[in-house]
C-alpha positions as CSV (number, residue, x, y, z in Angstrom):
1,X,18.5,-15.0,3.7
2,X,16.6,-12.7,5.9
3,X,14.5,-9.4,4.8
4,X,16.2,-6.4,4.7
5,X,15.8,-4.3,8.0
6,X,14.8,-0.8,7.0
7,X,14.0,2.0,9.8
8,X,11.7,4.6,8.4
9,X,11.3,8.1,10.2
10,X,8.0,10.0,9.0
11,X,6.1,12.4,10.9
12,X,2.9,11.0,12.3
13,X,1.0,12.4,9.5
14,X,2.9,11.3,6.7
15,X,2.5,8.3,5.4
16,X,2.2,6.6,1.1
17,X,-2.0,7.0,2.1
18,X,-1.7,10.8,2.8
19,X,0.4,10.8,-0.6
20,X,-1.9,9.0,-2.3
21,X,-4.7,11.2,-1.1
22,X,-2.7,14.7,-2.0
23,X,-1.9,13.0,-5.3
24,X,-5.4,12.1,-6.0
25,X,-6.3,16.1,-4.8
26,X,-4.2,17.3,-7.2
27,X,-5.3,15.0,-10.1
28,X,-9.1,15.3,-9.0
29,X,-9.7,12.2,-8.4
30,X,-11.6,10.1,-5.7
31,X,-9.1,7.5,-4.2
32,X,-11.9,5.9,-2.3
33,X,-13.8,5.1,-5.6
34,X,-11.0,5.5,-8.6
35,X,-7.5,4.2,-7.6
36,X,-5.9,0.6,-7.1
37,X,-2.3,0.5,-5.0
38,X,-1.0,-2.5,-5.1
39,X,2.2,-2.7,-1.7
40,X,3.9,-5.8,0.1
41,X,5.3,-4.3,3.0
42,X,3.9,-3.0,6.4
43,X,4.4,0.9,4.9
44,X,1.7,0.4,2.5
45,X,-1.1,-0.7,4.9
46,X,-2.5,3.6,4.7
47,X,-2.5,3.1,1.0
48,X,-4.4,0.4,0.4
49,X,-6.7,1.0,3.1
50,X,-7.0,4.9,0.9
51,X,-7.4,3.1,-2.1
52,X,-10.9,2.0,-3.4
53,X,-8.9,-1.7,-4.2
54,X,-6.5,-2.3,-2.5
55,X,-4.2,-5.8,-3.7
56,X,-1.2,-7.2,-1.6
57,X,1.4,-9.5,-2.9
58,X,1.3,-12.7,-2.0
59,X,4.3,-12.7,-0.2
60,X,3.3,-9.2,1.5
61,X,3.8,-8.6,5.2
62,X,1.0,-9.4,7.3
63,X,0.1,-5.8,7.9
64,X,-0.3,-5.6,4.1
65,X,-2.2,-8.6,3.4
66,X,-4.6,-7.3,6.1
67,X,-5.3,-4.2,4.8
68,X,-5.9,-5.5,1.6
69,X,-9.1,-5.9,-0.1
70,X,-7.3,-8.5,-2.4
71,X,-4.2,-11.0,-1.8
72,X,-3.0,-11.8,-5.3
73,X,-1.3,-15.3,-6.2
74,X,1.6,-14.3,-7.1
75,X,4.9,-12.9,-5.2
76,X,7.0,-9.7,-5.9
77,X,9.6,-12.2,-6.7
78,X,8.0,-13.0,-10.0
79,X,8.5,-11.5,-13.6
């Protein structure tokens, strides 16, 4: 069957890497040398490019996978 069709409306600014970056500001941490994200879809390309490792799904979108610092072996579809 084919993927879902989702339509996302952010403002230019916002996006899960400026989350992960306020989140990280407000833990005190350093995403650029302390945090993994881990995304498959072509909204998570900001956070793994914020995150000092950042790991796509094997199945991820292409955005994702080229973002990523790592492309795992297995799928989101796994247990």
């Amino acid at each position: 069957s084919p993927d879902p069709f989702f339509v996302e409306f952010l403002r230019k600014d916002v996006s899960k890497g400026s989350a992960l970056l306020a989140l990280c500001e407000h833990l005190g941490l350093d995403a650029s040398q302390q945090v993994a994200a881990f995304g498959d879809g072509d909204n998570d390309r900001e956070m793994l490019q914020q995150a000092a490792v950042g790991v796509a799904m094997r199945n991820a979108k292409p955005l994702a996978q080229q973002a990523a610092d790592v492309i795992l072996q297995w799928t989101n579809d796994e247990d």
